[in-house]
N, C-alpha and C positions, 0 to 999 in steps of 0.2 A: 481256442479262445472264441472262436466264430460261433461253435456248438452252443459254449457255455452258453453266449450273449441270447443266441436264439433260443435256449430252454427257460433262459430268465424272462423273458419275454411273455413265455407261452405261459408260466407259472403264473404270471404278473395280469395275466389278458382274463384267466378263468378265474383267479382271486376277485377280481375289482368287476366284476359278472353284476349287471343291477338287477334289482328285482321290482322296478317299476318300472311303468314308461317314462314318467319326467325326469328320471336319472340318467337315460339312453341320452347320452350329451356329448359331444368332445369334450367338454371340462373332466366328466368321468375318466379318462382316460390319463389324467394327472395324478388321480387318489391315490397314493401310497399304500399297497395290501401291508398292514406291521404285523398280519399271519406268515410271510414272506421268508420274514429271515429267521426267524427260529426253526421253519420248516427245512428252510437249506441246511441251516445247521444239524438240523438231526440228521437227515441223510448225510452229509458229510461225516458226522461222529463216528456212525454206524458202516457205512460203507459199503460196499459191494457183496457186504458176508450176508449168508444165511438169512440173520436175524434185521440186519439190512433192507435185504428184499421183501420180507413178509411186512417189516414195517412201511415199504414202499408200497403194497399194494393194501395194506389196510389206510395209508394215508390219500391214496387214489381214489379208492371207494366212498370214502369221508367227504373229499372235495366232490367229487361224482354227486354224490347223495344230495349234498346241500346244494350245488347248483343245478339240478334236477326241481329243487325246490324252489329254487330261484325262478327259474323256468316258467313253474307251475306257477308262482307269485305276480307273474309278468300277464300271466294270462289271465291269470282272476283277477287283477286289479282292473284289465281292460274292461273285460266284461263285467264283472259284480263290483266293481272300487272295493277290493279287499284283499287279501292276503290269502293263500294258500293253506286251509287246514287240514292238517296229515288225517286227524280224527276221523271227521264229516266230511270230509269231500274227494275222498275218492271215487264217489261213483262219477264225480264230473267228466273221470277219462272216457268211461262207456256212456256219456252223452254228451259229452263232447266229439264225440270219434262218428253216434248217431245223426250229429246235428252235421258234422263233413261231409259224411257218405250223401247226406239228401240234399247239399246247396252245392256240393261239384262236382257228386257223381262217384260210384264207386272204383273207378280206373284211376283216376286222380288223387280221390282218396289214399289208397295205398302206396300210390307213388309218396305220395307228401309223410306218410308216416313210415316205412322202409325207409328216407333221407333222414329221419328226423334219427331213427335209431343207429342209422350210418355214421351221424354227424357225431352222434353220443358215442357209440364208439372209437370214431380216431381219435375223440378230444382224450377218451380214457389214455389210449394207446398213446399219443402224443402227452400224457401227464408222465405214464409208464416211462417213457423216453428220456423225456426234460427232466426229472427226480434220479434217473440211472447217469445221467451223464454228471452231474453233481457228485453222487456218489463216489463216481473215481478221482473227484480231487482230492490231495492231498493236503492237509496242514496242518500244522503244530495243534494239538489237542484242545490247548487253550485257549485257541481263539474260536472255534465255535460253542467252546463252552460257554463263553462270555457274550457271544454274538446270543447263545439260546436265553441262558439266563437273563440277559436285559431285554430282548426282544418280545420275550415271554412277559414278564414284568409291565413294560408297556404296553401289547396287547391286552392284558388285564386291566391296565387301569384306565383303558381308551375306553374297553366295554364296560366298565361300572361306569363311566363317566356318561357315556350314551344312550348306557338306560337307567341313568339317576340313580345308581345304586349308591353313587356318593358325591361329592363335590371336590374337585381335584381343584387345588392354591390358580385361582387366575394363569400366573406365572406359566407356571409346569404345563397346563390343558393347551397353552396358543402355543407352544412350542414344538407338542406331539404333531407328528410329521406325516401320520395318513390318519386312515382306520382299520382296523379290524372287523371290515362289515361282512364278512363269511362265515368266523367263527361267531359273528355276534347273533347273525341269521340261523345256524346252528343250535344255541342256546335258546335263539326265542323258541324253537318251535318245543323244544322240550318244556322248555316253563307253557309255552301254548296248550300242548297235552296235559298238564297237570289241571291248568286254568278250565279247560275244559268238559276234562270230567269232574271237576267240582260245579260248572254248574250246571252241570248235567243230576246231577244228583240234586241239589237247590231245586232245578226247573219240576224234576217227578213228584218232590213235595208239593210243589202250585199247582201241580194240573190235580191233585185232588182235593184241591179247595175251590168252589162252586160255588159265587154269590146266586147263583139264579135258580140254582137246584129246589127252593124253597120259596118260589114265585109262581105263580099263578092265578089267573089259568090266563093259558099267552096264547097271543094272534088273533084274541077276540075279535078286537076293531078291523080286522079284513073280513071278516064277517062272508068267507065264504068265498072270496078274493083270490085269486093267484096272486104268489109273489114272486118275482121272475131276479134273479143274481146275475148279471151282463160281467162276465171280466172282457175287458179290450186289452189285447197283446199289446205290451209295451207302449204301452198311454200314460205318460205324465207330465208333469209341471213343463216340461221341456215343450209340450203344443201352446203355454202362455207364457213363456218367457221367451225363446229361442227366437232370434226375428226369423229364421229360415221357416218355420214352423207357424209361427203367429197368424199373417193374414192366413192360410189357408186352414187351419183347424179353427180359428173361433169364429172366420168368415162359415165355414160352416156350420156350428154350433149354433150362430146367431140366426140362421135360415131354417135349422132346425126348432127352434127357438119357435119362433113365426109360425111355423105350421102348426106344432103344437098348441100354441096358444090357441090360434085362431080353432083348433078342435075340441077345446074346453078341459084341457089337460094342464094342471099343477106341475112344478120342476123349480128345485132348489137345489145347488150347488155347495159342494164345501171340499175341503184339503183330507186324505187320509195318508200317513207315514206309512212308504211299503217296509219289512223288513230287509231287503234288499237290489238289489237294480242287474238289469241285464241279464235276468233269467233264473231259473227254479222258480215257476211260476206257481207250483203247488204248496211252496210255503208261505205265499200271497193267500192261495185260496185256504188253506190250514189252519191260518190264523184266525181268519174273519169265523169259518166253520168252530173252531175250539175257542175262540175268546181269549186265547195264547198267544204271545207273540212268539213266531218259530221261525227264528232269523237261519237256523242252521239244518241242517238234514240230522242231526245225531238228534235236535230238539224234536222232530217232525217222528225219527222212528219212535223217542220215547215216548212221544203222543198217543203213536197206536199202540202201544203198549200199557196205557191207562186206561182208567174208568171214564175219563172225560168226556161229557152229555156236549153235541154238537148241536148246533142251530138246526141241523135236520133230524134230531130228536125228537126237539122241544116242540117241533115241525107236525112229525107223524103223534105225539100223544094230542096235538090243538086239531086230530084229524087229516090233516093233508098229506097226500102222495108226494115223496121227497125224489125226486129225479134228476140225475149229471148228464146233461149233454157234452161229450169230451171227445171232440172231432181230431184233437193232437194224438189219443191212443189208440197204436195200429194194433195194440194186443192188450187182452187183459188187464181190467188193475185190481189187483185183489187186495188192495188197501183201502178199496173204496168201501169195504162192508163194514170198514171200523166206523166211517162217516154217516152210516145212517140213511145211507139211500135204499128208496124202494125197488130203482131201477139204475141200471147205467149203461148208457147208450153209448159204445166208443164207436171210433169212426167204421168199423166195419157193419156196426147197426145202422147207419144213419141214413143207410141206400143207396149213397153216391157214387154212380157209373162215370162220370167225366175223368178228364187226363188230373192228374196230380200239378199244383202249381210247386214245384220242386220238393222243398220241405214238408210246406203246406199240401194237407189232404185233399181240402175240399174248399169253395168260397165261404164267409158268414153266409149269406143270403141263404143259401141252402142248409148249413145249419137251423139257420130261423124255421126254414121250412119245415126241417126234419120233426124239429120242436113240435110244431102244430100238428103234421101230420101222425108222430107218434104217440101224443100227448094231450094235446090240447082239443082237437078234433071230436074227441070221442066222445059220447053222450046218452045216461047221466055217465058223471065222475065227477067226484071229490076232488077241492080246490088243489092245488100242486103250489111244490117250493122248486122248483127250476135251476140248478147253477148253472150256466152258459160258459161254458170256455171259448171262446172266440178264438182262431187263428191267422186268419187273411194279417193282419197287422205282426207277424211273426215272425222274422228275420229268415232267410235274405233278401223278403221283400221284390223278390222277381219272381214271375210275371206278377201284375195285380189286374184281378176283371174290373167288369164296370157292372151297374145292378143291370139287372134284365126288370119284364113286368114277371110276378110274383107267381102268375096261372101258365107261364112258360118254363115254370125252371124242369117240371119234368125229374128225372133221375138224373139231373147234372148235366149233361153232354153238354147242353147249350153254352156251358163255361170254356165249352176247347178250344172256341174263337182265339181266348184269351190265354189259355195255359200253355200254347203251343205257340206264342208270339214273344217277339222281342230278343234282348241276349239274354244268356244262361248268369247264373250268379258269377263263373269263375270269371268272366268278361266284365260285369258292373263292378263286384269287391275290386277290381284294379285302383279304384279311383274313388276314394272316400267321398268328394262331392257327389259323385253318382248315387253312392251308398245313402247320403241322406238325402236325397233327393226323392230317393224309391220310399226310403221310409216314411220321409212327409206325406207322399199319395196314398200309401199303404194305411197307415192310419186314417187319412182322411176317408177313405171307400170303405173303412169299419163304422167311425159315425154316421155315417151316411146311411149303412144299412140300419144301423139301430135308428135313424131315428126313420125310416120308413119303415122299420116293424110296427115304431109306437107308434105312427100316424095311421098304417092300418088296424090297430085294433084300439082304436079313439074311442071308439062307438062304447065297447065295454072294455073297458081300459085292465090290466095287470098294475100290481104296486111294481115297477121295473127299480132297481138298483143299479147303477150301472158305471162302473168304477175301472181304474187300471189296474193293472195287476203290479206294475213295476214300469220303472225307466228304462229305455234298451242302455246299452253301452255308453260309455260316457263319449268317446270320440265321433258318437252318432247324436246323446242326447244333449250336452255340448252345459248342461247344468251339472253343479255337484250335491243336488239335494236328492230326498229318496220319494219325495212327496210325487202323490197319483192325485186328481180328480177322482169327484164322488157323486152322480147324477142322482136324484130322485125325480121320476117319471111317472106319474099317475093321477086317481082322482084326486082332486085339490084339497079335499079334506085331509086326506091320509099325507099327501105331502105337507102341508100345512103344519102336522106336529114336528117336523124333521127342525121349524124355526129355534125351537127352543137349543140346538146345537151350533145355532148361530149363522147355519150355512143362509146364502143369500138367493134369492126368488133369481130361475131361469137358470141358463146351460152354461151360461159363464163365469167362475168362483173368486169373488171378491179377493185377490192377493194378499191383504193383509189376515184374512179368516186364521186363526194357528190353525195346525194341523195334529189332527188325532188320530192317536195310535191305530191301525187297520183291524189289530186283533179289539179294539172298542167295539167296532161296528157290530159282532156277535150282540152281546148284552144290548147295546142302543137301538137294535130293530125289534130285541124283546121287546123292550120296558116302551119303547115309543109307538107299538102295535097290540100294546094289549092296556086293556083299561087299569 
């Protein structure tokens, strides 16, 4: 009886398995799995025979599968506030696994994923277990027929009733006694795969529709101008709303603010929608690049896989050198030739000899540098479009430097004061408030370097763009919206037309401004930079 009680248990623990965090509750541990008992019933029907066993281990793998998925649901919802999709997001394992190895080290690393597939194992083996001991009970035929038939019956009509497939009588819905949220998780993800690749298919029709393809001639009014694209790691609405965050990012902002002015530099502010939060940052920079919104990695591959004219097109035919500084790639990116750059600098171009700040390659500061000195420096050259990936603001946010002056940074070393100080990530992640604590300064030492780029090149100012790319994690950005900041930085003229989008004069963005889609910003640096 002991056995039974404890495999009913174990059935009971990995059925009612949430797949969010606000569900992780002790109330959860009430919900009634009504996948439960038609499942015991089948293993009882069937029994210890043969055809018994094989259905035991194809119902093993079933639950395996889907709480696997569950799993995987728990972890995107932390990071990106979404769901698990089987489609598009499997490569998140192999950067997920890259993003562990560089914030605790690769010893730790493996330690944490050999437990993880330990643990997946014995829950298997202990399914294998608790389904084999059922099996040998005995009982009259007809009652497990009856236990599967109604059990079945009302798992069905919990999950129509859960996802609206139909309206169950008042009555009958408050009287159902759990839910079926395993098998219902199951289904979704199959309707999810269906959903899809239909709009997968939808999105390949849009990307060869081009209002701008039939405009011209664009980027006149820079008239010879650089225009510089600033992404800031995990920069958004969370530095004007979150009080942890507030004084110190808009206190800087507003200092930033001052200086600029006071060097005769224009700056207007407004809201931009990322397509999602807490990381893939290159379907931030994707979007703005193709005028697409590429909320997913299936929309991002079938991008490269279109005809679709990018801002650094329309860039090189208006004559200018289209150039990626991408301090985040330690290899190759050979997607980057669909985009249209002339060059692309990843961090092994960029020259930086200093210790690594864990994750992070190298500081902003030296990026900036790297910028000018590869780039900007040279003379004559034809004007440049710049996209800046920033990383100092890039999670785990341990160690963060401080700016040095600008004719010291040298090939980096100067930074190992700092990269070799403080605790390691696995010591800070213990302790959430520490977590954002690091991220508030983290962010704050990327504004900071931007706006002593823009105060040193006052003199003859760049159009700077300079935006977030996404929110970090929701238990670090502590909002539930997807909205980033959007700087305009330069001569006053050229800022000046940025009004008619409504955004508001200086570094800080009027909270009630709506917020426009990110994939806008492509088309609206067209049409609002060319006559």
């Amino acid at each position: 009886m002991i056995r039974l009680a404890l495999a009913f248990v174990l059935l009971w623990m990995v059925l009612i398995q949430p797949n969010h965090p606000a569900a992780m509750t002790w109330g959860a541990l009430g919900m009634v799995p009504l996948e439960l008992p038609p499942l015991l019933a089948v293993v009882v029907l069937l029994g210890d025979s043969r055809s018994g066993r094989v259905v035991r281990g194809v119902l093993v793998a079933v639950i395996m599968s889907i709480g696997t998925l569950k799993l995987a649901d728990f972890g995107t919802f932390i990071a990106f506030n979404r769901s698990f999709n089987l489609l598009v997001d499997l490569h998140l394992v192999a950067a997920g696994w890259e993003l562990l190895k560089g914030s605790v080290g690769l010893v730790l690393a493996y330690t944490l994923g050999v437990g993880a597939m330990l643990a997946l194992g014995l829950i298997a083996a202990g399914l294998w277990w608790a389904m084999g001991v059922w099996a040998r009970v005995s009982l009259p035929r007809v009652v497990p027929t009856v236990v599967l038939v109604a059990g079945a019956a009302l798992a069905v009509a919990e999950i129509g009733q859960a996802r609206r497939a139909w309206s169950l009588p008042p009555a009958l819905a408050e009287v159902i006694p759990g839910a079926a949220f395993t098998a219902r998780v199951g289904l979704e993800r199959v309707v999810q795969l269906r959903e899809t690749r239909a709009d997968l298919a939808q999105f390949r029709t849009l990307a060869r529709t081009d209002p701008m393809l039939d405009e011209g001639p664009l980027f006149d009014l820079l008239d010879g101008r650089d225009l510089i694209l600033i992404y800031v790691e995990s920069y958004g609405r969370s530095s004007f709303e979150n009080p942890l965050y507030i004084p110190t990012h808009t206190g800087t902002l507003r200092d930033i603010e001052a200086q600029l002015e006071a060097e005769g530099l224009g700056m207007r502010s407004g809201w931009l929608t990322a397509p999602m939060v807490g990381g893939q940052s290159w379907l931030a920079h994707g979007s703005v690049a193709t005028g697409l919104w590429l909320d997913t990695q299936a929309r991002y591959r079938a991008i490269l896989a279109s005809p679709r004219r990018t801002l650094q097109h329309f860039a090189q035919e208006a004559g200018m050198r289209t150039v990626a500084i991408k301090p985040a790639h330690v290899f190759a990116w050979p997607e980057g030739d669909f985009f249209g750059f002339d060059v692309i600098h990843n961090a092994p171009d960029l020259g930086y000899e200093g210790e690594r700040f864990n994750w992070v390659t190298m500081p902003d500061q030296f990026t900036f540098k790297a910028l000018e000195r590869l780039e900007m420096d040279h003379s004559p050259r034809p004007p440049i479009l710049a996209q800046v990936a920033l990383v100092s603001s890039h999670a785990p946010w341990v160690p963060i430097p401080e700016l040095v002056e600008w004719e010291e940074i040298g090939d980096g070393t100067i930074f190992n004061q700092w990269a070799l100080s403080g605790d390691p990530p696995e010591v800070v992640w213990r302790d959430h408030d520490r977590v954002r604590d690091q991220f508030r300064l983290a962010v704050d030492y990327s504004l900071q370097v931007v706006g002593a780029w823009a105060e040193r090149h006052a003199e003859n100012p760049p159009l700077m763009v300079v935006l977030g790319d996404h929110e970090p994690a929701r238990f670090v950005s502590g909002v539930d919206g997807f909205d980033v900041p959007v700087h305009i930085i330069g001569p006053p003229d050229l800022v000046a037309r940025f009004e008619s989008l409504g955004w508001t004069e200086g570094l800080i963005p009027d909270p009630a401004i709506p917020a426009r889609p990110m994939s806008d910003l492509r088309d609206d640096l067209l049409r609002l930079l060319s006559r």
